[in-house]
C-alpha positions as CSV (number, residue, x, y, z in Angstrom):
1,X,167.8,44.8,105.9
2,X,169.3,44.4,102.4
3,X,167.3,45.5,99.3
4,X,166.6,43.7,96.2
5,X,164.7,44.6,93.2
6,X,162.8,43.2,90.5
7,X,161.6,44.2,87.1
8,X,159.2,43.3,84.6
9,X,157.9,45.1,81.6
10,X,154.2,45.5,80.9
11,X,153.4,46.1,77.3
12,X,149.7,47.1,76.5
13,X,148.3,45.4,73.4
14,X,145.0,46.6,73.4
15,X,145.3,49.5,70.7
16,X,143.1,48.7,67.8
17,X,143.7,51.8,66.1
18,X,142.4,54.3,68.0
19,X,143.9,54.2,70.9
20,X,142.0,55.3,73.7
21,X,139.7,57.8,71.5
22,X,137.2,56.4,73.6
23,X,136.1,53.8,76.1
24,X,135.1,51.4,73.9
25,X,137.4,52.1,71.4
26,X,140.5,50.2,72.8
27,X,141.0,46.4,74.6
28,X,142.0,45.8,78.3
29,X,145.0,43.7,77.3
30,X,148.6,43.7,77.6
31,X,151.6,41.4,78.4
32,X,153.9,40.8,80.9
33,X,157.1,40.3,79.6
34,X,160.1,39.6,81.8
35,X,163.4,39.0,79.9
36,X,164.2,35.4,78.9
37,X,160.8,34.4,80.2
38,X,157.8,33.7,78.4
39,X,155.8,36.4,77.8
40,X,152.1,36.5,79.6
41,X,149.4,37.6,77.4
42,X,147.0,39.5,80.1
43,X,143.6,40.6,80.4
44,X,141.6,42.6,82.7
45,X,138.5,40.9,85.0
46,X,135.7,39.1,83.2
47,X,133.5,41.1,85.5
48,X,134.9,44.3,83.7
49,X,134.6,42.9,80.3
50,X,138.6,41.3,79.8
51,X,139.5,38.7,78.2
52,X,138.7,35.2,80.6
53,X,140.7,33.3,78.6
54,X,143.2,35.3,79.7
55,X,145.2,36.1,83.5
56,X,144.2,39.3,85.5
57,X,145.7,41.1,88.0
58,X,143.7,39.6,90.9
59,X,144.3,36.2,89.0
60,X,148.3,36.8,89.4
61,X,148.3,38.5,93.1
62,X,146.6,35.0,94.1
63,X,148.7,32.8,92.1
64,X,151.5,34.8,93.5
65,X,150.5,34.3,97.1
66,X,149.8,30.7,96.9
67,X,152.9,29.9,94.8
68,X,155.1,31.8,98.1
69,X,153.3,29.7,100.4
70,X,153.8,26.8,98.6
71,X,158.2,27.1,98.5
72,X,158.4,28.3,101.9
73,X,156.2,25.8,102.8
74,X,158.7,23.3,100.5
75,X,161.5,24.5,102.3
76,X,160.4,24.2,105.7
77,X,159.5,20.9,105.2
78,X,162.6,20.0,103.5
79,X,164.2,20.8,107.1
80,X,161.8,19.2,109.7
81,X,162.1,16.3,107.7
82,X,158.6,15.8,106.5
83,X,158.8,14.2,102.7
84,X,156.5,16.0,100.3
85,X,155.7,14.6,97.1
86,X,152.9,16.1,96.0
87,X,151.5,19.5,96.8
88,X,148.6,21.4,94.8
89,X,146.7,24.7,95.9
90,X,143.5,26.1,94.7
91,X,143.3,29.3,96.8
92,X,140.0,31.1,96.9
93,X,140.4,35.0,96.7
94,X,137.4,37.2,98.4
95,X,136.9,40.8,96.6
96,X,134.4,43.5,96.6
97,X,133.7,46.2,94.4
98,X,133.2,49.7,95.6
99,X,131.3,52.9,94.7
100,X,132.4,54.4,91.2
101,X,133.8,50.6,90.3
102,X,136.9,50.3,92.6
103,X,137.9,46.7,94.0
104,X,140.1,45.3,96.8
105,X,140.6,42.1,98.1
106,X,139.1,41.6,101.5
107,X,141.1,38.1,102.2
108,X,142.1,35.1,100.6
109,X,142.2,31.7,101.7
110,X,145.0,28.6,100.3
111,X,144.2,25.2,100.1
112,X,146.6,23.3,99.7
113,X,146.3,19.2,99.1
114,X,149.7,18.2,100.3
115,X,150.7,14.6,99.3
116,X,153.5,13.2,102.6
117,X,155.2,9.8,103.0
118,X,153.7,7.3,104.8
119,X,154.7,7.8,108.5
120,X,154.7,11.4,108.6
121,X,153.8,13.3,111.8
122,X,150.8,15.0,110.4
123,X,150.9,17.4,113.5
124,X,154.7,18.3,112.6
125,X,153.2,18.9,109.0
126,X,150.5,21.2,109.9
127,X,152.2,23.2,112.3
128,X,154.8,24.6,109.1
129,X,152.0,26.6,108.0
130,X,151.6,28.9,111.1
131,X,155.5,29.6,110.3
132,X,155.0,30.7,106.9
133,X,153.1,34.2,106.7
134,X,155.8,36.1,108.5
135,X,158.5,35.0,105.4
136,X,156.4,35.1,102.7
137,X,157.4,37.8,101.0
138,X,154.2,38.1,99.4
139,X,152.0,37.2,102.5
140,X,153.8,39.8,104.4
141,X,153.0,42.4,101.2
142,X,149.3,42.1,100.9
143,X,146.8,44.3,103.3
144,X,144.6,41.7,103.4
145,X,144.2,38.5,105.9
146,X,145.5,35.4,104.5
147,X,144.4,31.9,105.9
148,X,144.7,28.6,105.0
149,X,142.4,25.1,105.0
150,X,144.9,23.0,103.8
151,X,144.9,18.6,103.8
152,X,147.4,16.0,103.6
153,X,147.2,12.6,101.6
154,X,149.6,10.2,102.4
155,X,151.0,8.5,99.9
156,X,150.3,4.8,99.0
């Protein structure tokens, strides 16, 4: 299996002077700053006091996992056939905080709204998403059980 690597750089912001002299005494901020991208200002979870204007970790992992879905699902498509012209998730993510503060995801669920031509075989459609979790590289990351309610519209 070949390798391939990718970078980013994380740069906190959060120092207001003090640094981390104590726990109130710095922000939960930083950005994510890949090179000749723009740069992502970042926060931690509302829950934990960040920034909600702001994207978290858990906000990216799910953004991450949905966007995956959504090319492979592209792709696929693309091959069988089936005409997509409109596609939009909103997945749902399902955490849980520990003892002492810790989280995890326990699963997360897409839902895409996939827009196909008119005459599409809607049972061709669906059946590209039972394909997708053992390709997505980010699917096939996770430790957590993704699933998917998705819908199709078909276009006027």
């Amino acid at each position: 299996m070949a390798g391939h690597d990718y970078s980013s750089r994380v740069i906190w912001t959060g120092n207001r002077g003090e640094g981390t002299a104590h726990y109130r005494a710095y922000d939960r901020t930083w950005d994510i700053a890949v090179p000749g991208k723009p740069v992502v200002p970042c926060s931690n979870d509302p829950l934990l006091g960040g920034d909600p204007g702001k994207m978290n970790p858990e906000d990216l992992l799910l953004s991450a996992l949905s966007a995956c879905h959504m090319l492979w699902y592209l792709h696929y498509a693309s091959e069988a056939g089936v005409v997509v012209t409109g596609y939009e998730d909103v997945p749902v993510g399902r955490g849980e905080i520990g003892p002492g503060g810790a989280g995890r995801f326990l699963s997360a669920t897409l839902q895409p709204v996939i827009t196909v031509a008119a005459g599409t075989d809607l049972v061709a459609a669906e059946a590209i998403h039972h394909r997708i979790h053992s390709v997505c590289f980010i699917a096939r990351s996770v430790n957590f059980p993704v699933t998917y309610a998705g819908r199709f519209i078909i276009a006027a």
